[in-house]
py3Dmol code that shows the C-alpha trace and the ligand (Angstrom):
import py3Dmol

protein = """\
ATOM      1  CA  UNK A   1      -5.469 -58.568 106.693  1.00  0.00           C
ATOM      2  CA  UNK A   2      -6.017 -58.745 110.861  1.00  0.00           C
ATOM      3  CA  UNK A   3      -8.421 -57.492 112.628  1.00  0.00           C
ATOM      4  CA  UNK A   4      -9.483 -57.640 116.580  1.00  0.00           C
ATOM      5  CA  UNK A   5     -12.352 -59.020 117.959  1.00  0.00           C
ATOM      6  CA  UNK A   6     -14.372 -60.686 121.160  1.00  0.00           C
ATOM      7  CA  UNK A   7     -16.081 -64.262 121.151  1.00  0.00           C
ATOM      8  CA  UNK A   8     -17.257 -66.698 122.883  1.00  0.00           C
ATOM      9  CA  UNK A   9     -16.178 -70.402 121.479  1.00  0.00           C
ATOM     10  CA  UNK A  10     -18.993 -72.005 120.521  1.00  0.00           C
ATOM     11  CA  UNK A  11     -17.445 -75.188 118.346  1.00  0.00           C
ATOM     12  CA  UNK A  12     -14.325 -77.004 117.935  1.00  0.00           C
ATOM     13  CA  UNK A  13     -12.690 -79.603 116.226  1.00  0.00           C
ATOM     14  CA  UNK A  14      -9.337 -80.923 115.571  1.00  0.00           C
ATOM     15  CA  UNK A  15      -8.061 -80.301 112.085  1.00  0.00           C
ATOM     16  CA  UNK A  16      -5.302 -82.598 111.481  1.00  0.00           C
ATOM     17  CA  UNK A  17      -3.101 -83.526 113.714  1.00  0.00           C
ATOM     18  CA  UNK A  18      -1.741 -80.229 115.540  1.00  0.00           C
ATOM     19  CA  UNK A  19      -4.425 -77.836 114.580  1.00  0.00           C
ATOM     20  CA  UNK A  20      -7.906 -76.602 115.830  1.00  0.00           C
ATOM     21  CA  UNK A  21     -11.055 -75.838 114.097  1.00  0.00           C
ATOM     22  CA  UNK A  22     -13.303 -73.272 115.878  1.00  0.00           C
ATOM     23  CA  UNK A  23     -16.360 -71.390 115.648  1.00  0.00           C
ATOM     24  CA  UNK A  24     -16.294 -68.114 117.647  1.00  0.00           C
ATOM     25  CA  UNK A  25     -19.507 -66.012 117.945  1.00  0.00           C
ATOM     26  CA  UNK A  26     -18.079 -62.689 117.744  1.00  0.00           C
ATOM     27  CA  UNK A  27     -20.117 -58.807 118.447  1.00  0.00           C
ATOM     28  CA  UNK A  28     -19.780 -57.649 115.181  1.00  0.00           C
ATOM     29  CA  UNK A  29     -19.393 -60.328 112.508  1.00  0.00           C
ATOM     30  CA  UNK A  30     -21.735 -63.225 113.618  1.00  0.00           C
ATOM     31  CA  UNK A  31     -19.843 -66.508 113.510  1.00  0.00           C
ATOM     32  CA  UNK A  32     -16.827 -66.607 112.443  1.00  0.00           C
ATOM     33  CA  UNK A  33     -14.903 -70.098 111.479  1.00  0.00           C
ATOM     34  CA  UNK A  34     -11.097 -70.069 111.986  1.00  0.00           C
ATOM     35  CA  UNK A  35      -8.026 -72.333 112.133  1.00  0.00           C
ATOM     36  CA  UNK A  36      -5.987 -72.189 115.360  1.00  0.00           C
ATOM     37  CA  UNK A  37      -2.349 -73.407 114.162  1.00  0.00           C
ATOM     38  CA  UNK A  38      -0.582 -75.577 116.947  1.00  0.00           C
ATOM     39  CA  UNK A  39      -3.808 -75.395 119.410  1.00  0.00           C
ATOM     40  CA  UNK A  40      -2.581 -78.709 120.404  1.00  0.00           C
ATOM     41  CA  UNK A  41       0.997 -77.891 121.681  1.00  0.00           C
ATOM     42  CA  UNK A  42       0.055 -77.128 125.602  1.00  0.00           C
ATOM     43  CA  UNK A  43       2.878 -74.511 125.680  1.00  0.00           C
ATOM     44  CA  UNK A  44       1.028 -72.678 122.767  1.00  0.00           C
ATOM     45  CA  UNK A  45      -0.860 -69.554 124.143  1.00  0.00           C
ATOM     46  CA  UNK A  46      -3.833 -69.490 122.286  1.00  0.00           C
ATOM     47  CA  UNK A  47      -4.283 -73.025 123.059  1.00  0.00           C
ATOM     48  CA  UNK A  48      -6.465 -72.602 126.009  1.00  0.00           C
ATOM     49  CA  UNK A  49      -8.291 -69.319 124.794  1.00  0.00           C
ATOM     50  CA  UNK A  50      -9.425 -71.221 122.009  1.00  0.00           C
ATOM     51  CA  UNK A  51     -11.289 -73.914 123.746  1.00  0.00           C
ATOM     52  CA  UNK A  52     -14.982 -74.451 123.458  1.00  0.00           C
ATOM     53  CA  UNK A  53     -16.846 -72.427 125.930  1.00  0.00           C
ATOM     54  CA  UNK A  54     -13.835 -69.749 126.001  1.00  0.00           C
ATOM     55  CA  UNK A  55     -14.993 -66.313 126.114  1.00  0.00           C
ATOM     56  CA  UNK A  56     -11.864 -64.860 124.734  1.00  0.00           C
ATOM     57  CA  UNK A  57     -10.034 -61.378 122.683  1.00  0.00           C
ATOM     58  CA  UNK A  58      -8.806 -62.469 119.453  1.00  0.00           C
ATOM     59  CA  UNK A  59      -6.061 -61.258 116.893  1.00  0.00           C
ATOM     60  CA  UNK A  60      -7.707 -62.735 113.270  1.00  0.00           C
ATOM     61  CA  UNK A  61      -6.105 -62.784 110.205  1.00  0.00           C
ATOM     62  CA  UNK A  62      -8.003 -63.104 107.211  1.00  0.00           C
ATOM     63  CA  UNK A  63      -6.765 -63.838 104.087  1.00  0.00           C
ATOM     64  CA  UNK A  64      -9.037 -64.974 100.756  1.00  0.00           C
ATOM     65  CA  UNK A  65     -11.186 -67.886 101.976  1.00  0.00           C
ATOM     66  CA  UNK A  66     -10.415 -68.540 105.613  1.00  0.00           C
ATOM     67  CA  UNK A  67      -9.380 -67.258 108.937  1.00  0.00           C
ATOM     68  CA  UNK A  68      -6.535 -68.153 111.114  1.00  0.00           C
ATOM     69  CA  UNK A  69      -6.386 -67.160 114.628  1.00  0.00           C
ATOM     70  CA  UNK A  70      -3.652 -65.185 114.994  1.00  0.00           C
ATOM     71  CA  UNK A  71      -3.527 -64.578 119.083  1.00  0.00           C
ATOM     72  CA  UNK A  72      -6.265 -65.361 121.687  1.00  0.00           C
ATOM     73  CA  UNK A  73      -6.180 -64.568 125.485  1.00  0.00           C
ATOM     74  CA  UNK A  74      -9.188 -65.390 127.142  1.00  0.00           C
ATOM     75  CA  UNK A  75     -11.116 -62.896 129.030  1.00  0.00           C
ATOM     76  CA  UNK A  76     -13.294 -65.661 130.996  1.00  0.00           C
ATOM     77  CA  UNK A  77     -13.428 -69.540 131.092  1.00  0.00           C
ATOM     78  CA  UNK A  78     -16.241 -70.055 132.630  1.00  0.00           C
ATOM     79  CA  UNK A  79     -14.675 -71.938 135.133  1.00  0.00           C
ATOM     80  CA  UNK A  80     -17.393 -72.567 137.815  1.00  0.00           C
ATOM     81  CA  UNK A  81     -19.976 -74.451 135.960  1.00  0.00           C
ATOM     82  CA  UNK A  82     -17.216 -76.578 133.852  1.00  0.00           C
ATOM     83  CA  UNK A  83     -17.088 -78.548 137.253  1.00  0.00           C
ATOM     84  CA  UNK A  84     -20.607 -79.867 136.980  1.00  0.00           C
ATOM     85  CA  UNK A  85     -21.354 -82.278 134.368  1.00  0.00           C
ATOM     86  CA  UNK A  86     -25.248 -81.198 134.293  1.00  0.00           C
ATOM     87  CA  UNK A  87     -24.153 -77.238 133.608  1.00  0.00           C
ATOM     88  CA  UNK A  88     -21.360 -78.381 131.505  1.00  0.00           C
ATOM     89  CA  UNK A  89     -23.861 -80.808 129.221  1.00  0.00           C
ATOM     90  CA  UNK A  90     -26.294 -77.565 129.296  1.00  0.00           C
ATOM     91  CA  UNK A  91     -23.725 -74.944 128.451  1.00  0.00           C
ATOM     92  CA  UNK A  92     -22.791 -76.736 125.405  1.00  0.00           C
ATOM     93  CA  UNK A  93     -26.799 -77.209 124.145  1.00  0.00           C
ATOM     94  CA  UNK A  94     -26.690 -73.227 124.527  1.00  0.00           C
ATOM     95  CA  UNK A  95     -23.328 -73.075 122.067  1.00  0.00           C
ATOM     96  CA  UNK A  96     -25.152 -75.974 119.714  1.00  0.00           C
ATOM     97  CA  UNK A  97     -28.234 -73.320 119.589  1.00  0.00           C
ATOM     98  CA  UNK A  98     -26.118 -70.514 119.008  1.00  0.00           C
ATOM     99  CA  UNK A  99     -24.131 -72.384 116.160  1.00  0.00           C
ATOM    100  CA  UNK A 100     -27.745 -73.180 114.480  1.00  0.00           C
ATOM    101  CA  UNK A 101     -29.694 -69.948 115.284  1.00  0.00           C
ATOM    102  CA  UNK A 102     -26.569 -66.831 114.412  1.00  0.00           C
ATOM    103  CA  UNK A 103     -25.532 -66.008 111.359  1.00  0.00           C
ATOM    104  CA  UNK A 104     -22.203 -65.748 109.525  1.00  0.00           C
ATOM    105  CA  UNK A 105     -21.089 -61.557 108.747  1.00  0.00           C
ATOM    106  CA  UNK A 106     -23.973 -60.472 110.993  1.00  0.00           C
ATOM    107  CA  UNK A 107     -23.668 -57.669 113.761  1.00  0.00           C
ATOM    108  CA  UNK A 108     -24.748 -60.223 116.766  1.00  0.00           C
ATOM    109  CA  UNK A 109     -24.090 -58.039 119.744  1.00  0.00           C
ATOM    110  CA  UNK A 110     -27.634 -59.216 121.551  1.00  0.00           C
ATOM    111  CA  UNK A 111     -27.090 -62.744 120.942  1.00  0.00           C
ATOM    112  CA  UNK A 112     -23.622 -62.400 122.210  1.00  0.00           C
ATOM    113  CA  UNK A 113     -25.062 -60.925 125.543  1.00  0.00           C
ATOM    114  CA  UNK A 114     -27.508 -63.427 125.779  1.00  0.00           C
ATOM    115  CA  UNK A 115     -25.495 -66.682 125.852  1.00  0.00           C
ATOM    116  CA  UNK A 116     -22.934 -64.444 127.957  1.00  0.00           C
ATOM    117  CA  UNK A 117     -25.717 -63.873 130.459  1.00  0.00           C
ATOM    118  CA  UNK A 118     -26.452 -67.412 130.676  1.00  0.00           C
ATOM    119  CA  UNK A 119     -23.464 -68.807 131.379  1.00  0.00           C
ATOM    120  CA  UNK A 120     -23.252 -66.183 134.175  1.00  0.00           C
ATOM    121  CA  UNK A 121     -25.905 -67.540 135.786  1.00  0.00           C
ATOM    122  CA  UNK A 122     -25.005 -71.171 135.138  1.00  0.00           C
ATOM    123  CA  UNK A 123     -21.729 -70.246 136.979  1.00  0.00           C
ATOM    124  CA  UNK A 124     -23.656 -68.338 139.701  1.00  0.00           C
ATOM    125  CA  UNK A 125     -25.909 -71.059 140.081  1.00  0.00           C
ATOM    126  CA  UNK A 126     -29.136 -69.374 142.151  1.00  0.00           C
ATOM    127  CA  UNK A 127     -31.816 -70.139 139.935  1.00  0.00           C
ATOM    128  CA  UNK A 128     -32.798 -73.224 138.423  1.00  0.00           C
ATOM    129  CA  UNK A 129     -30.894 -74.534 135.218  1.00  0.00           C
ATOM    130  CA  UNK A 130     -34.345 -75.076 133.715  1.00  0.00           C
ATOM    131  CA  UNK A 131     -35.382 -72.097 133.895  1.00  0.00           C
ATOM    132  CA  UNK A 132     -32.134 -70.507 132.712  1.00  0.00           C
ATOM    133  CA  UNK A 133     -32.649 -72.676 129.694  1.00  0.00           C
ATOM    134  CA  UNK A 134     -36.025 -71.749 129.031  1.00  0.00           C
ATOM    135  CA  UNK A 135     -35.197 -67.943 129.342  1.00  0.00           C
ATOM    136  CA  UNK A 136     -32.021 -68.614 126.835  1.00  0.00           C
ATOM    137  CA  UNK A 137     -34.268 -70.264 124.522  1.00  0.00           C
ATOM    138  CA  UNK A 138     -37.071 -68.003 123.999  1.00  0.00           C
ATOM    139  CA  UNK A 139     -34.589 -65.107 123.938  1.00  0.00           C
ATOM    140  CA  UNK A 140     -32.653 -66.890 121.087  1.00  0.00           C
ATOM    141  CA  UNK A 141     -35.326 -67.579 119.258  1.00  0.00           C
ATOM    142  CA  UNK A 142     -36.765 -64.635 119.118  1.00  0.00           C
ATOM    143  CA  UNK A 143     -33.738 -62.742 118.517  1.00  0.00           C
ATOM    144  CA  UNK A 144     -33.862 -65.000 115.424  1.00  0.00           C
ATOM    145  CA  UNK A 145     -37.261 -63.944 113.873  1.00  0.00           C
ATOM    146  CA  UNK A 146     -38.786 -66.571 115.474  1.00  0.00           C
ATOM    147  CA  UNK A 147     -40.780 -64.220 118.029  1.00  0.00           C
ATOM    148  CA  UNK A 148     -43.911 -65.543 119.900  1.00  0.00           C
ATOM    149  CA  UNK A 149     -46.665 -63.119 119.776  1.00  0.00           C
ATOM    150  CA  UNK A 150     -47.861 -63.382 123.620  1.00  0.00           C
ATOM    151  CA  UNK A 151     -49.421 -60.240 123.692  1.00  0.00           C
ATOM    152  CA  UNK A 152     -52.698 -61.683 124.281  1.00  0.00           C
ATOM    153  CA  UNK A 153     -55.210 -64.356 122.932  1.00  0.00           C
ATOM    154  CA  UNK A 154     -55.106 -64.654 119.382  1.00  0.00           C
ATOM    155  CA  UNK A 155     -58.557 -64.731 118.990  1.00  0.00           C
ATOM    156  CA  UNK A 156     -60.650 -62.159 121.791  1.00  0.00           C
ATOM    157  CA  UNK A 157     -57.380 -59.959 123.164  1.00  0.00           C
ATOM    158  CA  UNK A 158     -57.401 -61.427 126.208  1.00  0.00           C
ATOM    159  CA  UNK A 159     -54.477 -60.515 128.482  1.00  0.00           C
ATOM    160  CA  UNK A 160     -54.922 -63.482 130.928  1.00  0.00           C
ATOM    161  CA  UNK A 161     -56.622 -66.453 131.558  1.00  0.00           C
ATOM    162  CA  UNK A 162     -55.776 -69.095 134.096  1.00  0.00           C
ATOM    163  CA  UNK A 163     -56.643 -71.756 131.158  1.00  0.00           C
ATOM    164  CA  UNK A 164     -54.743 -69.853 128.687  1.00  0.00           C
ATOM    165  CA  UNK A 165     -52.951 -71.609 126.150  1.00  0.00           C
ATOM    166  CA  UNK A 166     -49.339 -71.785 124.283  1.00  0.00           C
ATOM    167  CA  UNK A 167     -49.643 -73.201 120.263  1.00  0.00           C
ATOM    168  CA  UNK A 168     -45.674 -74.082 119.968  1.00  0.00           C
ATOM    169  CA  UNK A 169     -46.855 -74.662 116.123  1.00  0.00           C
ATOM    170  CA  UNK A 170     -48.464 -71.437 116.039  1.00  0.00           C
ATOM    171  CA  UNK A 171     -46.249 -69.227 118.342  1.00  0.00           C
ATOM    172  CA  UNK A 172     -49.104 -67.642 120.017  1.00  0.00           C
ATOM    173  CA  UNK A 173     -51.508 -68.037 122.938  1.00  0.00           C
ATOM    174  CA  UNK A 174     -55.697 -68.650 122.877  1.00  0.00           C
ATOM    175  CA  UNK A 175     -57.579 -67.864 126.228  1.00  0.00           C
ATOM    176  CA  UNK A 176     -60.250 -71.025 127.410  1.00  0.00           C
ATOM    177  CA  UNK A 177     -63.296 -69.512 125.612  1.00  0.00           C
ATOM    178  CA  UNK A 178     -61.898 -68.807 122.399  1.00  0.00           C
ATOM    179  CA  UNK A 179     -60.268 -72.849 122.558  1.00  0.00           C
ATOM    180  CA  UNK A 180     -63.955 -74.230 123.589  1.00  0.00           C
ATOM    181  CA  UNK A 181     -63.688 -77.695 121.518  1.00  0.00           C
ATOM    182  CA  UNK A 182     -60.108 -77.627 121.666  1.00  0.00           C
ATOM    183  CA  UNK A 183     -59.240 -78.573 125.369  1.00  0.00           C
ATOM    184  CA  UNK A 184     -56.009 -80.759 124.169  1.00  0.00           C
ATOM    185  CA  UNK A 185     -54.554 -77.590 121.492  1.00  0.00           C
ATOM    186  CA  UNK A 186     -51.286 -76.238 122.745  1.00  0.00           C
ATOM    187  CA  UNK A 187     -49.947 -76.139 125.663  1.00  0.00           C
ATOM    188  CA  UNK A 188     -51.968 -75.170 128.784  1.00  0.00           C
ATOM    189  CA  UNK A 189     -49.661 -72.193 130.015  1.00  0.00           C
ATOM    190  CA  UNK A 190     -51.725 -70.992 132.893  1.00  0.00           C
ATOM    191  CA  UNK A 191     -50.466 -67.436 134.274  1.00  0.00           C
ATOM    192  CA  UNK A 192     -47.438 -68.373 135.780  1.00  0.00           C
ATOM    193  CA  UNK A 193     -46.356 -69.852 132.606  1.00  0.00           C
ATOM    194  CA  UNK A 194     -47.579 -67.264 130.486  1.00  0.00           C
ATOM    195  CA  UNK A 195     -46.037 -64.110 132.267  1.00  0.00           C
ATOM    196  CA  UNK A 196     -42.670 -66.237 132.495  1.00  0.00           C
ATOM    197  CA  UNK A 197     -42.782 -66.795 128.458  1.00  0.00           C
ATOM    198  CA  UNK A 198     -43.903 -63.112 128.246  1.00  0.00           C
ATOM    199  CA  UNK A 199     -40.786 -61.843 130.684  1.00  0.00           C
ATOM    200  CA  UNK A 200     -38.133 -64.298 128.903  1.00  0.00           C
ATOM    201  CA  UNK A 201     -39.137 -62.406 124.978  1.00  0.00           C
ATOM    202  CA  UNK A 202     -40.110 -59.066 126.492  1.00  0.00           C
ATOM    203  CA  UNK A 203     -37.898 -57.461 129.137  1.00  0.00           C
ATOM    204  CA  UNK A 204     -34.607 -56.005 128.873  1.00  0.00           C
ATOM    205  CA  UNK A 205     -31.292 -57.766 128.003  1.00  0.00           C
ATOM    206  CA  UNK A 206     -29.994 -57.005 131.416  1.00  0.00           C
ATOM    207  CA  UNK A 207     -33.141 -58.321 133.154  1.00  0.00           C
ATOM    208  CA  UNK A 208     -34.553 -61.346 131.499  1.00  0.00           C
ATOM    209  CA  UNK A 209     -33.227 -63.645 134.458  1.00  0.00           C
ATOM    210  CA  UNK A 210     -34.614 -61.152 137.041  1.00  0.00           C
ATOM    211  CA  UNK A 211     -37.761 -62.954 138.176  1.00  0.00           C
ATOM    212  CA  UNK A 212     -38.694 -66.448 139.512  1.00  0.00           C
ATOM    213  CA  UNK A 213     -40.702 -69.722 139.238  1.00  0.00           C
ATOM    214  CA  UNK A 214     -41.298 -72.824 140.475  1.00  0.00           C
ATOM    215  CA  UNK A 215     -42.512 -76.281 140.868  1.00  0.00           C
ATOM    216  CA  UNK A 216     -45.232 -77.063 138.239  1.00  0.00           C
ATOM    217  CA  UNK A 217     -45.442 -73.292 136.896  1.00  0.00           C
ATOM    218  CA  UNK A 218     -41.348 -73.706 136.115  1.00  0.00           C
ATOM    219  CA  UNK A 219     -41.454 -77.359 134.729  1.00  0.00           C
ATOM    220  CA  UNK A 220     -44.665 -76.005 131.695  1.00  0.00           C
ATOM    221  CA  UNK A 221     -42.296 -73.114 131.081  1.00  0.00           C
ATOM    222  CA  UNK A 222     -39.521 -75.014 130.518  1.00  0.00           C
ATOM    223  CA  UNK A 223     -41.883 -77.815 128.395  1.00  0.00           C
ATOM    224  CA  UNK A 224     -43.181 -74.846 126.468  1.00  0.00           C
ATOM    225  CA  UNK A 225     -39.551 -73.472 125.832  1.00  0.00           C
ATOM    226  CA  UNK A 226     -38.357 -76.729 124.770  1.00  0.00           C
ATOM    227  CA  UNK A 227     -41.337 -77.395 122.121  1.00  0.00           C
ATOM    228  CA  UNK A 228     -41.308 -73.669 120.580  1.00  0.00           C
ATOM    229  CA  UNK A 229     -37.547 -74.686 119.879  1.00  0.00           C
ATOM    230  CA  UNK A 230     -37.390 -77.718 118.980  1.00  0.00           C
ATOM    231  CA  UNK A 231     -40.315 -76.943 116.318  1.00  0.00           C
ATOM    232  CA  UNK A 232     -38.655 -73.547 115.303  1.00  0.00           C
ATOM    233  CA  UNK A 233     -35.321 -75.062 114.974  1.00  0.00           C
ATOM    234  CA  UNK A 234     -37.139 -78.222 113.349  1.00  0.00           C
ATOM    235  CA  UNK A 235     -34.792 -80.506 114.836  1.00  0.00           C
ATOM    236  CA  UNK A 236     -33.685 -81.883 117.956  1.00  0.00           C
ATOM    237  CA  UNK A 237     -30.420 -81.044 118.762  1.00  0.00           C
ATOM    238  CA  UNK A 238     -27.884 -84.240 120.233  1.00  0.00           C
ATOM    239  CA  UNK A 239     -26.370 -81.893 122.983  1.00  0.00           C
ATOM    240  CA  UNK A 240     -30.271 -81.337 123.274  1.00  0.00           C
ATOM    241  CA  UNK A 241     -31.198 -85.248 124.043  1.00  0.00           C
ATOM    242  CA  UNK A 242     -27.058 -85.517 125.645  1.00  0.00           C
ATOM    243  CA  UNK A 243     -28.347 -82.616 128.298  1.00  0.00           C
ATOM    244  CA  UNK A 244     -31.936 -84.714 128.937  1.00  0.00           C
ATOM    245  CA  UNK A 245     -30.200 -87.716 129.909  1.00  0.00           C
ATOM    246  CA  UNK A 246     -28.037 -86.341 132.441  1.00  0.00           C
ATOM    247  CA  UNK A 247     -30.658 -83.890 134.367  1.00  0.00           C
ATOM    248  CA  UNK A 248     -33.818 -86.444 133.770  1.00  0.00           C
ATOM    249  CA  UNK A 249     -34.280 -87.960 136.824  1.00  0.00           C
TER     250      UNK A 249
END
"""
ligand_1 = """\
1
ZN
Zn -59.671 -65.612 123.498
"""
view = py3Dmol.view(width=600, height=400)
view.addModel(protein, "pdb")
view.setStyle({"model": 0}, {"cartoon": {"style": "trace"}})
view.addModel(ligand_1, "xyz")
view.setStyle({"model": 1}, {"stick": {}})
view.zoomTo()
view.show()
């Protein structure tokens, strides 16, 4: 049986000597794992719709326990940031996250957007690549079930509170009062931070890169990001550590 559907490339592998392994995230069945016969022969056409980071229309057939790519012609390649080592290193974290975070024969339409969106504004490349990771993390995650509640304090309600506090552990914030003998717990999130974390979970798909942050307000967003997922994920991912050596000054 074939059917048609979108992706975006999120893993490959050779499989013996002339074939491809991939992992496409598609709209509406999750992640999909397929073979791509001949990827290696240049002349082949799927060949370069099937590389990682290929946002692509696909021809799939199915048959009893695997898929085979039947046709791919890519729709966008993401061209622009593959030219920069530092975007390129980050782009593939984002596909690493994906891999881990979306399921297999799951409707994935918002996650799809998401790491779309991203790569956009990798490509674009007018806001800061930490804070485009920090937005695609928190969005991942809590497409994912792993939602933050940052309402307010846990404790009193509070909305705000320049001492207020991020518990990555936890996935919640605590204003100043309610943390009185607790001054090292969690993150200290400020209100920059905190209406950043809040924007990044909260607003709509189309909007969660429409705002702006910097210098020490950006870098405890990103820190905060970067601890909610690596203790959601429970794991440190090695295109993680891969991206931190090249953009760690
Ligand atoms: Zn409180």
């Amino acid at each position: 049986m074939k059917f048609k559907t979108h992706g975006l490339v999120i893993y490959e592998k050779p499989a013996g000597e002339t074939d491809r392994y991939v992992s496409i995230l598609t709209k509406d069945r999750g992640v999909i794992h397929a073979f791509v016969r001949g990827a290696y022969n240049l002349k082949n056409p799927k060949s370069a719709a099937t590389r990682l980071l290929c946002y692509s229309d696909f021809i799939v057939y199915e048959s009893k326990d695997s898929f085979t790519v039947d046709s791919a012609e890519s729709k966008e390649m993401f061209i622009a940031l593959r030219k920069d080592i530092v975007k390129t290193a980050l782009a593939q974290y984002f596909c690493q996250l994906c891999y881990e975070l979306c399921s297999d024969n799951a409707y994935a339409g918002s996650y799809l957007r998401t790491v779309l969106n991203s790569l956009y504004m990798l490509c674009k490349g007018d806001k800061e690549l930490s804070l485009i990771k920090a937005v695609f993390e928190l969005r991942m995650l809590a497409l994912s079930g792993y939602m933050p509640d940052l309402k307010c304090c846990k404790i009193c309600g509070k909305f705000e509170d320049e001492e207020m506090r991020f518990a990555p552990d936890e996935g919640c914030l605590y204003c100043e009062d309610c943390l009185d003998n607790m001054n090292n717990y969690g993150i200290k999130t400020g209100l920059g931070a905190t209406a950043a974390m809040r924007h990044a979970i909260y607003a709509d798909d189309k909007k969660i890169f429409a705002f702006n942050l910097s210098g020490k307000s950006l870098e405890i967003f990103a820190n905060a990001a970067e601890s909610y997922t690596v203790r959601k994920t429970e794991k440190r991912l090695p295109t993680l550590d891969f991206y931190k050596t090249l953009s760690t000054p």
